[in-house]
C-alpha positions as CSV (number, residue, x, y, z in Angstrom):
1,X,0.0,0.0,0.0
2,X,1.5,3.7,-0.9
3,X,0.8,6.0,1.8
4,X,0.4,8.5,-1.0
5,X,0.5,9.2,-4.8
6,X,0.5,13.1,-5.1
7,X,2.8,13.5,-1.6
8,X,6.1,12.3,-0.9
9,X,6.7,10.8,2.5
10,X,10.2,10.0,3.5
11,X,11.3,7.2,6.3
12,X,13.5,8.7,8.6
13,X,14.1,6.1,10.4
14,X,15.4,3.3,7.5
15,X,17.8,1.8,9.9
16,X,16.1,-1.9,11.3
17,X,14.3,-1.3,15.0
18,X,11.2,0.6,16.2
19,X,11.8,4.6,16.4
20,X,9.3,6.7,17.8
21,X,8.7,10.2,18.9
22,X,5.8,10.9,20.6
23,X,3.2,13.5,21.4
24,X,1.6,15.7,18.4
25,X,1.8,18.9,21.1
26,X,5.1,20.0,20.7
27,X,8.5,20.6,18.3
28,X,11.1,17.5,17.2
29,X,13.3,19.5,15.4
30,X,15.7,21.4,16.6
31,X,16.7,25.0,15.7
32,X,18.7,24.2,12.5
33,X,15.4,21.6,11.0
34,X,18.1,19.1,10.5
35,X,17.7,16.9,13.5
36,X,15.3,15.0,15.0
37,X,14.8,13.7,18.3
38,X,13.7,10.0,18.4
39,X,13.5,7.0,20.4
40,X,14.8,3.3,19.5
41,X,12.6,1.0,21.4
42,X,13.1,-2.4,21.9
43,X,9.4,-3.7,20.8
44,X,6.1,-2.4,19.8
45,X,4.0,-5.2,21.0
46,X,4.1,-4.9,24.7
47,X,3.5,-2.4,27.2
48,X,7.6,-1.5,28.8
49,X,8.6,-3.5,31.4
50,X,11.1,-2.4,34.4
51,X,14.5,-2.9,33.4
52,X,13.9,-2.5,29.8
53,X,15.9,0.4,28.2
54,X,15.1,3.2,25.2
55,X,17.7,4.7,23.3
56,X,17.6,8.1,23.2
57,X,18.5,10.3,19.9
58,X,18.5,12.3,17.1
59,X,18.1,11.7,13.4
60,X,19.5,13.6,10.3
61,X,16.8,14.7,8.3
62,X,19.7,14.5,5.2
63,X,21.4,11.4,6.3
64,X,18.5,9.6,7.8
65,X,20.8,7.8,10.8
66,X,19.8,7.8,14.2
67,X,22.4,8.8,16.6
68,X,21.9,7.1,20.2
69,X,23.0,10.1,22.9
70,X,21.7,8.4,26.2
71,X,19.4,6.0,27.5
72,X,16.8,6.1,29.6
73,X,14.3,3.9,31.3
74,X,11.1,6.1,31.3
75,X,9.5,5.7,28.2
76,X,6.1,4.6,26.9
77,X,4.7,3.9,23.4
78,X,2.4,7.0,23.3
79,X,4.5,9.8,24.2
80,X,8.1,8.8,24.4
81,X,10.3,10.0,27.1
82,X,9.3,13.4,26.8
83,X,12.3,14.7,24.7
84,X,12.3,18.1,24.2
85,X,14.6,20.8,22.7
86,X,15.5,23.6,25.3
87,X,15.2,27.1,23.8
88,X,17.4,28.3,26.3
89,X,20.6,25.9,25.2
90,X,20.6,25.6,21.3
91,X,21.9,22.2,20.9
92,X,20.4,20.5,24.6
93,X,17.7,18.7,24.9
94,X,15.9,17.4,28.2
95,X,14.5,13.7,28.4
96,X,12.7,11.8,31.9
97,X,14.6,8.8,32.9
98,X,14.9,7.2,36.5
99,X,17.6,7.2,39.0
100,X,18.0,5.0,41.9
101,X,17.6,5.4,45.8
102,X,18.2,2.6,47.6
103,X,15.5,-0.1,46.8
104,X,13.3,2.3,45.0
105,X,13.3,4.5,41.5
106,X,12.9,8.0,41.3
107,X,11.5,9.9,37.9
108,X,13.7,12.9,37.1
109,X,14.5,14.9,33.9
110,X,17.9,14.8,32.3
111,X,19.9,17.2,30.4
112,X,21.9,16.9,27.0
113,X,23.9,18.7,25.1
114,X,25.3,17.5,21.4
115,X,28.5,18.7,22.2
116,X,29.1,18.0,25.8
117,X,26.8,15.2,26.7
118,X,25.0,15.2,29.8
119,X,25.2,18.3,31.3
120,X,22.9,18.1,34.0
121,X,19.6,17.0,35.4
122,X,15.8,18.0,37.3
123,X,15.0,16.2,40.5
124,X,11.2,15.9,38.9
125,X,10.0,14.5,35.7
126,X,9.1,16.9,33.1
127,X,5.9,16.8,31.2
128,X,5.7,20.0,28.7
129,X,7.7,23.0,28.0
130,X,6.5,26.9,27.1
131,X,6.8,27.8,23.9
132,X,8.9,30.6,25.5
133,X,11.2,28.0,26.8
134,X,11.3,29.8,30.4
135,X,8.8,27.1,32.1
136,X,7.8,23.8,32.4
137,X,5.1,21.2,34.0
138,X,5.5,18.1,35.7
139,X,3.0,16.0,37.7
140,X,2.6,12.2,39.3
141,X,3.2,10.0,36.0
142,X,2.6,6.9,38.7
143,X,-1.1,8.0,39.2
144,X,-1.5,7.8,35.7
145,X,-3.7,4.3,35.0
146,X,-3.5,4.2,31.0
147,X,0.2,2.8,31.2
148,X,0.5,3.7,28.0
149,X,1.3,7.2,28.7
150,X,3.2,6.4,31.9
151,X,6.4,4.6,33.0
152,X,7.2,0.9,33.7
153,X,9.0,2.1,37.0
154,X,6.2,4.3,38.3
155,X,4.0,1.9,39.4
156,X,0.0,2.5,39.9
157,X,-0.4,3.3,43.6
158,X,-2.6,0.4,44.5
159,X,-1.9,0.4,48.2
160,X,-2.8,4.2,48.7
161,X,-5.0,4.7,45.8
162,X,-6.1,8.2,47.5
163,X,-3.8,11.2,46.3
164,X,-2.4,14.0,48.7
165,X,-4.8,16.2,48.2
166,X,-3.0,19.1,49.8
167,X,0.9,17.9,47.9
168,X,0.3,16.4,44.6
169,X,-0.9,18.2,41.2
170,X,0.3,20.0,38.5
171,X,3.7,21.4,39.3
172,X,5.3,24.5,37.4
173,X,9.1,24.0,37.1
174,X,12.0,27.0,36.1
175,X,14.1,25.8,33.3
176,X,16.1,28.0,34.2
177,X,16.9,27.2,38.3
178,X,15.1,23.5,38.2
179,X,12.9,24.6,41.0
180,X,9.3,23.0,41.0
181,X,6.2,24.1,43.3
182,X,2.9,23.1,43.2
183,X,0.3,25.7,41.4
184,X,-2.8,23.6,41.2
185,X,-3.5,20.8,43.9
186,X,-6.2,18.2,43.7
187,X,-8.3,19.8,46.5
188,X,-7.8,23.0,44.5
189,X,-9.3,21.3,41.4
190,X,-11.9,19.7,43.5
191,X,-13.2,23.2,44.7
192,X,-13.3,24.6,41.8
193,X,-15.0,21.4,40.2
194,X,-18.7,21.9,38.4
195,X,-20.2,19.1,40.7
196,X,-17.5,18.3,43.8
197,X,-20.1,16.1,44.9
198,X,-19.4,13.4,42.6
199,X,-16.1,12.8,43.7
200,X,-16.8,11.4,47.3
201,X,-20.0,9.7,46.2
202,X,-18.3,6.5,46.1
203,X,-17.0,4.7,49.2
204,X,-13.7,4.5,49.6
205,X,-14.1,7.4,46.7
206,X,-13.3,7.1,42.7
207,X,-9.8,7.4,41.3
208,X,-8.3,10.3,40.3
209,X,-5.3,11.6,38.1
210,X,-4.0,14.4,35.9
211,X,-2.7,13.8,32.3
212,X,-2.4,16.1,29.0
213,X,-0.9,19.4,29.7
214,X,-0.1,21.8,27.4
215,X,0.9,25.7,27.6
216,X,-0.8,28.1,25.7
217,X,0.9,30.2,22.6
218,X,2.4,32.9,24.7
219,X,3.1,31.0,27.7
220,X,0.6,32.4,29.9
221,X,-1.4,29.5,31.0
222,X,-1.3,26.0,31.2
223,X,-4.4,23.2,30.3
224,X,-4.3,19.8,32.2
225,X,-6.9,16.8,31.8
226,X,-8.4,15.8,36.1
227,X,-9.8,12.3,35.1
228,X,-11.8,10.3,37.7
229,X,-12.7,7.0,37.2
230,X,-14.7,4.6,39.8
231,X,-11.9,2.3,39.9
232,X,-8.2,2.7,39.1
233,X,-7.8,-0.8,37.1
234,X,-9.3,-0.7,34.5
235,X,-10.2,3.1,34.8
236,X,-13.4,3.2,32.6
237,X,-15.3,4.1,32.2
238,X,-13.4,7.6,33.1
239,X,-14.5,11.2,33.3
240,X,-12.5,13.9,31.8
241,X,-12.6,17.9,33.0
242,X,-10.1,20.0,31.4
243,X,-9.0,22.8,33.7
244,X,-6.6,26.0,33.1
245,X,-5.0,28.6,34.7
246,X,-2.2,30.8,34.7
247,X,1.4,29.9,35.5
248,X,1.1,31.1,39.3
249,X,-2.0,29.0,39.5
250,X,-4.5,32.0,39.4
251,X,-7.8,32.0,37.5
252,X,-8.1,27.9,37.9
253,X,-11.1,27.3,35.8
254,X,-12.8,24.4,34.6
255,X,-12.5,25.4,30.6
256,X,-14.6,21.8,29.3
257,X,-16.5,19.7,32.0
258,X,-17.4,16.3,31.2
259,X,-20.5,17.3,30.0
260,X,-18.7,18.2,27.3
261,X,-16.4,15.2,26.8
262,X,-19.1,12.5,27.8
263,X,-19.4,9.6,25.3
264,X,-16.9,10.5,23.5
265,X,-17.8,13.6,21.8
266,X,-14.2,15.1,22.3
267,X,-11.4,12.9,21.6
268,X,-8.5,15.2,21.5
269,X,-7.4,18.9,22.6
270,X,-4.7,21.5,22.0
271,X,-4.5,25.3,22.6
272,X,-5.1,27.1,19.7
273,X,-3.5,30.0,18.0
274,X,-3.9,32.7,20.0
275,X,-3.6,32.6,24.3
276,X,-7.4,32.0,24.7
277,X,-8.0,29.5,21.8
278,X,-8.3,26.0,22.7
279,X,-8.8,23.3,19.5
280,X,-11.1,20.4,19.6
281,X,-12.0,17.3,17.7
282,X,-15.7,17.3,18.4
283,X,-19.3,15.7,17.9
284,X,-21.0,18.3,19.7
285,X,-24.0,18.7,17.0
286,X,-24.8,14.8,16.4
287,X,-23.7,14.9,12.9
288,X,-20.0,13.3,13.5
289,X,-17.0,14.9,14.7
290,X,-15.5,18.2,13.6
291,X,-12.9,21.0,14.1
292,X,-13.8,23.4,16.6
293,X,-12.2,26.2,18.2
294,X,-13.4,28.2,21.0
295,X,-11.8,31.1,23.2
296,X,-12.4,30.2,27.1
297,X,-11.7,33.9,27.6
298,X,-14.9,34.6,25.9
299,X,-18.6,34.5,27.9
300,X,-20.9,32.9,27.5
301,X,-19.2,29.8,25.5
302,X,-19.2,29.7,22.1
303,X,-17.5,27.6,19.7
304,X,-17.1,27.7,15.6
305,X,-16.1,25.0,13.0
306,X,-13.0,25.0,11.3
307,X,-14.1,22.1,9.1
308,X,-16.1,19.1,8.8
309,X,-14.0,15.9,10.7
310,X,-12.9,12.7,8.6
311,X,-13.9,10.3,11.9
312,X,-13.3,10.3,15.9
313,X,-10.4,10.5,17.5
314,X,-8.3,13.2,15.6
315,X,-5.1,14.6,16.6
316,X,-5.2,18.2,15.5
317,X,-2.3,20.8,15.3
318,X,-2.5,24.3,14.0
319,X,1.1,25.3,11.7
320,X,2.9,27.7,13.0
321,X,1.8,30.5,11.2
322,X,-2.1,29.3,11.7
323,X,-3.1,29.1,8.1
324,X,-3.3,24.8,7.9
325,X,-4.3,22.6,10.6
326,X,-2.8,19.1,10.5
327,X,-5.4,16.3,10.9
328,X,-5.4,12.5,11.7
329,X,-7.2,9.5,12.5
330,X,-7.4,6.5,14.0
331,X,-7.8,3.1,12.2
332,X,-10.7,2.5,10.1
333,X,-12.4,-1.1,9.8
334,X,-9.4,-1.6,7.2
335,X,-7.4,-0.6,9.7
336,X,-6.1,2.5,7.8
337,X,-5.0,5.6,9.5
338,X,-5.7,9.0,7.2
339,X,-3.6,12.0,7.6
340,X,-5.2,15.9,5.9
341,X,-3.9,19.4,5.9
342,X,-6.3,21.6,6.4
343,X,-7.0,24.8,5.1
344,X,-8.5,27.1,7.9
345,X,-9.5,30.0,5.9
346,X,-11.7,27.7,3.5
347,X,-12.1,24.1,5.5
348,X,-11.2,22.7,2.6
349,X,-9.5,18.9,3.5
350,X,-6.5,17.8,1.5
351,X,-5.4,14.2,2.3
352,X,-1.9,13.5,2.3
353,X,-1.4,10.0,3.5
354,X,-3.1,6.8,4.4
355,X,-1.2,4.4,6.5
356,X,-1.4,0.8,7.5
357,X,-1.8,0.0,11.0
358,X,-2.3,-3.8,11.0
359,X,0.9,-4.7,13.1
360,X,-0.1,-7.8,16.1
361,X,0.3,-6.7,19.2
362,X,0.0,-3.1,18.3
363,X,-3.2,-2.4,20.0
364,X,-4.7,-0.7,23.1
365,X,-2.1,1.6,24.4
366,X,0.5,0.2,22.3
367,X,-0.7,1.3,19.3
368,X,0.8,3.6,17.1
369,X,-1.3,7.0,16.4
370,X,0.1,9.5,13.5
371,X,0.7,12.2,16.0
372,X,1.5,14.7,13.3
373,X,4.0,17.4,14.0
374,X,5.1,20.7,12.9
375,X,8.3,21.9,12.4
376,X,8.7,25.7,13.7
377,X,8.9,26.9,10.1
378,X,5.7,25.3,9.1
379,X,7.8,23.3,6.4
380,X,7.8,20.1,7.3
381,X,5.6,17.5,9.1
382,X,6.4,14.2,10.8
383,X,4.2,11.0,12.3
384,X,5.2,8.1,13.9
385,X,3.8,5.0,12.1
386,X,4.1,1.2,11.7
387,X,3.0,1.5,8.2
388,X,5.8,-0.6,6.8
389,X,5.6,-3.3,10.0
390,X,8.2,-1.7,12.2
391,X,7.5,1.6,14.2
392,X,9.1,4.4,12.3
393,X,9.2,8.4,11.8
394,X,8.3,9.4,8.4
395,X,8.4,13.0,7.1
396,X,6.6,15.4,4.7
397,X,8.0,18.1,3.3
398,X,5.0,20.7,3.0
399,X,6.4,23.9,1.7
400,X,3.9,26.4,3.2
């Protein structure tokens, strides 16, 4: 199967292994656009287990080799190990990774630099980074129960399921001195919750956990995904509120209750292209899902459609100048994954790939979503697919 006969996708990643990035929320490249940051991982058809490592990397976009810089053990098949490119440092980037304290591991954050090597580390695990570079977000990856987007040595807290309600949230961390404090606590976001009731109306009381944050385009504020589920294994079926607030956890607000989310009518979110902005893929109207923007600055709520949808579950991505959105899907019956630019002025969808996703053992939170991301000149885009059996990173070059 050709992914495409009018565009011309390139494999990054030709070498034999699995490579992977990660999350569609944020930058590969770094500041030249001629490397990549990747993962080798050692499978694709189990969840990690403890002890098993990831090399961590870059790839030429010219030479197409992948150049193992580190290891680390905190990785996962949905979003990596967090590798990110520090603004601050041209040429370091910052990955999670464990260390070990007696009989027990630790998550941290380490440091890299292309010409030195490691340079450095964070005593916390680090989940996004501002678009400015100057902050960045970390919170309890071992609450998270979707292990897909957590950590083989961050185990579920099944003896003290309940989390510190006063101690344990969404942390703001200075890339600058590596000091973390606590901005938004779980009784914080219980307070401020549409119905607080419903989280003690269970006895012993329903799971909780925070995943999915993401600053907004001028580094102002900060989204995060509270879940609650009535049990933590499996945790469905789960509610989802999406709450923001400003870096020094100010103005705390519950942007999209559940109401919004329930049976599935968002699958994915992003903040949008100006600070207010939040993108959705949405079936809000009963017609099948869209693209939607709406600014939570704005009262009373009101969202618009950027275009129709091509099916649930879309990972959506604005370029950087805002003039295309990048748009995928999950598997159809066929087990196809589509990937469209579209044009926001117009909503006018122009597919650019279709991928095979028909690996075994590539399923449940091991499966292998496009993820599409931008490079920070709008000229290129890359997904992480097992089109060709193996995971890989393949890239288009756009040209907007």
């Amino acid at each position: 199967m050709q992914i495409s006969t009018q565009f011309e996708w390139v494999n990054l990643t030709p070498e034999p292994g699995n490579y992977t990035f990660g999350y569609y929320d944020r930058c590969p490249w770094d500041a030249t656009q001629h490397l990549h940051l990747a993962l080798r991982i050692p499978h694709q058809d189990h969840l990690p287990e403890p002890g098993e490592l990831a090399s961590v990397g870059v790839v030429d976009r010219e030479a197409r080799v992948f150049h193992e810089l580190a290891q680390t053990r905190a990785w996962c098949h949905q979003q990596g190990a967090m590798t990110l490119w520090l603004k601050q440092a041209p040429g370091t980037f910052i990955y999670n990774d464990f260390v070990q304290e007696g009989d027990e591991w630790r998550p941290i954050a380490r440091i890299h630099s292309l010409d030195r090597g490691a340079i450095g580390q964070l005593n916390v695990p680090i989940y996004t980074i501002s678009n400015n570079g100057r902050w960045g977000v970390s919170l309890n990856f071992g609450r998270i129960p979707r292990r897909g987007y957590s950590y083989a040595l961050a185990p579920l807290p099944r003896t003290k399921p309940a989390p510190d309600l006063d101690n344990d949230g969404l942390f703001l961390v200075d890339m600058v001195t590596g000091t973390a404090h606590l901005i938004a606590s779980y009784r914080q976001m219980i307070e401020r919750h549409p119905y607080p009731y419903d989280l003690s109306a269970q006895d012993p009381g329903i799971y909780m956990w925070l995943n999915h944050a993401i600053f907004n385009s001028d580094s102002s504020r900060v989204m995060v995904l509270f879940r609650t589920a009535p049990q933590m294994e499996p945790p469905v079926p789960w509610r989802t509120h999406m709450f923001t607030m400003a870096l020094d956890g100010s103005d705390l607000r519950c942007s999209l209750s559940d109401i919004y989310w329930r049976g599935g009518a968002i699958s994915h979110q992003i903040w949008g292209r100006t600070p207010g902005e939040i993108l959705v893929d949405a079936d809000w109207c009963g017609r099948g899902h869209e693209y939607i923007v709406f600014d939570e600055s704005h009262h009373p709520f009101q969202a618009h459609r950027i275009s129709v949808g091509m099916g649930p579950a879309g990972h959506l991505n604005f370029s950087p100048d805002g003039h295309w959105m990048a748009a995928d899907t999950y598997p159809d019956a066929e087990g196809v994954q589509r990937l469209a630019l579209v044009n926001v002025a117009t909503g006018e969808i122009t597919e650019v790939g279709r991928f095979r996703h028909q690996t075994p053992g590539a399923t449940g939170d091991v499966r292998c979503d496009l993820h599409p991301r931008w490079s920070a000149d709008g000229r290129y885009l890359t997904v992480d697919t097992i089109h060709d059996g193996e995971r890989k990173i393949y890239m288009l070059e756009v040209g907007h």
